[in-house]
Every structure is written in structure tokens, then in C-alpha cells.
Phi, psi and omega in degrees: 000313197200084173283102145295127111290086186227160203302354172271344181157160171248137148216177166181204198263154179302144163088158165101184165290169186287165154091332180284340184193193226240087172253173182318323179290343177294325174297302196337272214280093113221313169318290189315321192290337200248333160292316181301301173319288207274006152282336194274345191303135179320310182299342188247050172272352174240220213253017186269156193280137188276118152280120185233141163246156218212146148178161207230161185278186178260018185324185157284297199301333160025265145358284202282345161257352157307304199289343178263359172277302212296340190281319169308289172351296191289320170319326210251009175102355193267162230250144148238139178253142185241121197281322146130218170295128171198179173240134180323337180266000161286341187263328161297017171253323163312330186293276188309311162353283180256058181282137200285184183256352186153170166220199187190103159280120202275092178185144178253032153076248192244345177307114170339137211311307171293022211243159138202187187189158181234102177256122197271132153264177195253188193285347172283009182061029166257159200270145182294116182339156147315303195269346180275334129012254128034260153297324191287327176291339188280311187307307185315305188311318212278344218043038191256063181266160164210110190277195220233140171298160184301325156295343171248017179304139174287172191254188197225138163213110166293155158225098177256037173255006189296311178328289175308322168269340138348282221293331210276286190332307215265324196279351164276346155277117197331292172337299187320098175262061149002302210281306192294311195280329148321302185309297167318324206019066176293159175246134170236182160214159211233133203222121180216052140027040177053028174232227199277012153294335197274352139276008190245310185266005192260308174292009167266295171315309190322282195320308166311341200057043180251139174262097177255167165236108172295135169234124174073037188241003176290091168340026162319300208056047161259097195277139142320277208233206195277140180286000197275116164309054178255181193313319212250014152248350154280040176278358186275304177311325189278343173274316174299017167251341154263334173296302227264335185068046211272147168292322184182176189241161151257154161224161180205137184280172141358311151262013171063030187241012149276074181262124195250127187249152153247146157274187189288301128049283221082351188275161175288154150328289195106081172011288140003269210299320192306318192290302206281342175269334162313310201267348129346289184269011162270303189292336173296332168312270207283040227287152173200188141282151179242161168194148180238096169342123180342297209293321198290125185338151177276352182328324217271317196286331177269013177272298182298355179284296189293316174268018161102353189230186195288130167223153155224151212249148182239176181295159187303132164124105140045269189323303205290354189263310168348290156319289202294318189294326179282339163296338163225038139079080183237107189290337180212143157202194200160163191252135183306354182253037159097011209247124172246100181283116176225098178302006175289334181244325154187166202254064168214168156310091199236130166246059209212274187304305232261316175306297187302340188267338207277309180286290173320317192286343183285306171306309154312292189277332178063040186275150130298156187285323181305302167281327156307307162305328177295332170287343180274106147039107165279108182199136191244147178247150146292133159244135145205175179184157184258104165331125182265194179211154198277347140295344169294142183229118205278319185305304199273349152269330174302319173311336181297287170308310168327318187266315193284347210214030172305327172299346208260164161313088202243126168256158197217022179286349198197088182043225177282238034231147182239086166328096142315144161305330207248342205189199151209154170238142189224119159244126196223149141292113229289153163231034157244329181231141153284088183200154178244135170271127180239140223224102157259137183235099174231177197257032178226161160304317188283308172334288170303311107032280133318322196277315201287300190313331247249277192283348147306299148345277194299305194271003168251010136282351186293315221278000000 
């Protein structure tokens, strides 16, 4: 069905031919490409033996492409430690850990079941540069592994403490108010779409002393319902979260680094929002500057407003928010689909840190989540997009838009986006689909909404 190939990682779907989808021989030569980069690396010109750590989502295909990363790994001489079923921000917290030289996690994220993927990190247990990127794809195209003599293959070790040191690192941060979120005995219901939430976050509450109810917590990969935490795939958690009289629901994709709130309610949080109360209660701590991605609510920015600091928006993608928060020393950031970055613990998505600090600030405020969101900015966001066609030149239209709205507050780091007084619009080009996303925000749904068709409009008179 589909092979991605991008500086982030290769995914696509199980089963089919090679280069079209994501078959064994494809784990292979992407694996093999991503061990050669990290033999060929300047730190790794000597002679110590190279470590990596691995660990996977509860997909089905999981196993079978765990076992052919690892075997490759060992072919190229390099050592694997395999963490087993984990979640992506445990194994980037693991890499620095053991430290390892990188890892790679097995997983295709909110991507549906037949999906899987390899996302590679570097030795800061953070995602691999544009250019180290790159180069790894160059290697895969030339075929250019050179594997290891038979005396020098790397060996294989399970570690199934990745979880459990995870949890001990996040209940060890000075934020983390343990004593208060106890003290609450909050009730939640836990929705982890059967995968590696459903081992993760119930021994995190343990520890806090939270009363949970599993809905999906079982590590089948078999999901219930579309794995992406939007509204119209929660409807069973938001009624056993008002059945349960629950303080509030978690939801989590599949590798657990997208964390989604229900209020007591049944209503969503809002995605958004999982960012904006976490950076609520860190800047109230903490001041720093903050950031968020062009696509993510402006809510965030009035939130570093309200406490006095800075914000800024980085280009769409993990890596680019990362970047921009180590450049201006930013204590909390994070992507608007719920991905909560706290460097204090590591320079990724984690919604495991984001569940406890979410629970401190809950704790804290003595609130219903339903009135913690009502304190919050009120903005509604627009998705919408345009099919392209192989004559549309997506650069000359946007150069179009741009020129037309030169008076407005226009940013041009990740395709347009423009500042409105009452809203914004952000237009990009997908780097997965052929399509331009057009990403809206205003303070009605219909507002926004309007706003997206408004500019549907414009570009295809442009075009």
C-alpha cells in the first residue's frame, strides 16, 4: 500500500512488494543503513563495540520486524539491548541511560494497524538530525552495509526494567508533586487502544496513589477503534468516564507519546490543550520561554503571555521543535497533538511525564478538568486540504499567498501562515501526501471553519 521514506524514519504498511511497503526485506536494508551511519560516525571511528537499544509498540507485525532489526543489528557487529513491548518516550529515555550509541523503536505511532515503522535515535536518545537523515537514506539507496566477521557479531539482551526506570526517572522530578496527587485520590479510565499505555500508565498511577478504571489496556495490537485520539474515535471512554464518575479519562496512541484528557464531563479536553495546562503549571514553576509548532493553538502563546515569557513557534516535526527549545533554553514545549516535551527528562514526547505533571497541576488548582479548561483561552481549530494534481506548483502558489497578505503578520519558516487578529491560517504541504494542509484557528469552530473554505477559495483561483 504505502513505503515513506523520510529523514525520520522509514514506514509504511505490512505485507506486499519490496519498495512499495514495509516488507522484511525493507526492515532489513533500513536497519542495516542505520547501523552503518552509526559505525561510520566520527565518535564511533574506534574500536569499541557499538550499542543499541530497540523497543516496540504492541502492533502484530512488532516481533517480526523486532527480530529482523535485531538480527541485522547483530550481523553488523553491534550489540542489541531489546527492551521488549515499551513506548517511545521509554526507550528515548533509555539510550542515555545504558548508554547506548542509539535506538530505534518499532512503531507506526497513530497509524492504523497494518502500519509499522523505524524510528531512529541518536545516542542523546533524541530523533536523528535532517542530515544524519539523510545520509542514512543514502546509505539504504547505494546498498552500502559492510557486515561483520563471524567472530565479531554482536550479541542480543532482553531488558524489561525500561518501563519501571521510566516511571522511577519521572516520580524523581522536583515538578512531580506525588504528596498532593495522592493526598486527591483521584479516579481516572484509561484508554491505551491495546497497546503499550496499557503497561505503562497503570504502574505510574500505581505509584502516585490514582484509582484507575482500564478500558483497552490489554497489549493485543489489536485496536478497538482508529488509534489517532480525536474526538470521533473516543466515544466509549467519554461515557465510562461520567459511568465510572472517573475525575477525568487518559487516552494514548499506540506508542504512547500523544496524550489526550476527557473531562469529568465526557467532553474532550482538547488535544491542544494537554500542552497548554502542562505549560501552565511548568512556567508557573519554572519561567522559561516556551514553544510549540506553527500547526499547534495559539492558546500556548497566551499562556507564556500570561506568565511573563516568551514563545515561539517552530517548524511542523519533533526534531524542528526541539531544536528551536535548546536554542532558547524552553523548559516545557511540545506539539499541539498532545506530544508534551519536558527536558527536564528528556527532549521528546512523552505522555507519561505529561500524565503526572497534568496530575500535579490538577492537584494543585483544586478544580474539575471541566473548569481548568473553561480558564483556559477558548479556540477552536480547522483541518482541511487540497488535492494536488501533478500541474499544480504548490511553491508559486504559496509565493502568491504571501504577496497577497504581505501586510498581515506572515510567518514563512513551514510553508505561510498568517496572523490574524481574531485567528490564523497555516498552509503547508504535506511531506507524506499529496496534498497542501490548510490548518486553522479562531474563537468559534464556524469561524474557523470559514476561515479554512475562505482560503480554499483563494487558492484555487490562484491556481
Amino acid at each position: 500500500m504505502a513505503l515513506i521514506k523520510s529523514i525520520s524514519g522509514i514506514r509504511g504498511t505490512i505485507g506486499g512488494k519490496i519498495n512499495d511497503n514495509l516488507t522484511p526485506i525493507d526492515a532489513v536494508k533500513f536497519a542495516a543503513a542505520y547501523g552503518t551511519w552509526l559505525a561510520n560516525s566520527q565518535e564511533n571511528k574506534s574500536d569499541k563495540k557499538l550499542k543499541v537499544i530497540i523497543g516496540r509498540d504492541a502492533r502484530i507485525s512488532g516481533e517480526m520486524i523486532s527480530q529482523l532489526v535485531s538480527s541485522t543489528l547483530i550481523g553488523l557487529g553491534i550489540d542489541v539491548i531489546d527492551l521488549g513491548l515499551s513506548t517511545t518516550p521509554t526507550v528515548e529515555v533509555m539510550v542515555p541511560h545504558l548508554k547506548a550509541d542509539g535506538g530505534i523503536i518499532l512503531t507506526a505511532s497513530h497509524n492504523p494497524k497494518q502500519w509499522n515503522a523505524l524510528k531512529l535515535l541518536n545516542a542523546k536518545g533524541e530523533f536523528v538530525s535532517g542530515l544524519d537523515g539523510a545520509e542514512i537514506l543514502k546509505i539504504a539507496e547505494n546498498d552500502d552495509y559492510h557486515f561483520a566477521e563471524v567472530d565479531d557479531l554482536g550479541t542480543y539482551e532482553k531488558n524489561e526494567e525500561g518501563i519501571q526506570i521510566h516511571i522511577d526517572k519521572i516520580l524523581q522530578l522536583p515538578l512531580v508533586n506525588a504528596d498532593a496527587i495522592a493526598e486527591k485520590k483521584f479516579k481516572v479510565v484509561i484508554d491505551a487502544v491495546n497497546s503499550t499505555g496499557g503497561i505503562s500508565i497503570p504502574p505510574l498511577l500505581d505509584k502516585l496513589g490514582v484509582e484507575y478504571v482500564k478500558l483497552y489496556c490489554d497489549p493485543t495490537g489489536h485496536f478497538p477503534h482508529n488509534p489517532e485520539p480525536l474526538k470521533e474515535h473516543l466515544t466509549d471512554i467519554s461515557k465510562k468516564v461520567v459511568e465510572e464518575k472517573a475525575d477525568f479519562g487518559i487516552v494514548v496512541d499506540p506508542d504512547v507519546d500523544r496524550l489526550a484528557i476527557i473531562s469529568e464531563d465526557g467532553e474532550m479536553f482538547g488535544e491542544e490543550y494537554t500542552l497548554v495546562a502542562v505549560a501552565d503549571y511548568v512556567l508557573g514553576k519554572t519561567p522559561s520561554a516556551t514553544v510549540s509548532n506553527l500547526s499547534s493553538s495559539r492558546a500556548l502563546r497566551d499562556i507564556a503571555e500570561k506568565h511573563g515569557q516568551k514563545y515561539e513557534a517552530s517548524a511542523v516535526g519533533e526534531v524542528n521543535v526541539v531544536t528551536k527549545m535548546k536554542e532558547n533554553g524552553a523548559k516545557i514545549g511540545g506539539e499541539g497533538n498532545g506530544g508534551i516535551i519536558y527536558p527536564e527528562l528528556h527532549y521528546g514526547r512523552d505522555s507519561l511525564v505529561g500524565i503526572a505533571l497534568f496530575l500535579s497541576h490538577l492537584a494543585e488548582k483544586e478544580m474539575k478538568v471541566s473548569e481548568l479548561r473553561a480558564s483556559y483561552p477558548p479556540y477552536f481549530m480547522g483541518k482541511k486540504k487540497i488535492e494536488l494534481t501533478p500541474e499544480i506548483d504548490v511553491d508559486a502558489l504559496l509565493q502568491k499567498v504571501e504577496e497577497k497578505y504581505e501586510n498581515e503578520d506572515i510567518s514563512t519558516v513551514d510553508g505561510v501562515k498568517i496572523d490574524f487578529e481574531n485567528g490564523w491560517v497555516h498552509l503547508r504541504k504535506s511531506n507524506t501526501e499529496p496534498i497542501i494542509r490548510i490548518y486553522t484557528e479562531a474563537p468559534t469552530q464556524q469561524e474557523a471553519d470559514d476561515l479554512g473554505d475562505r482560503f480554499i477559495a483563494e487558492l484555487q483561483t490562484m491556481g
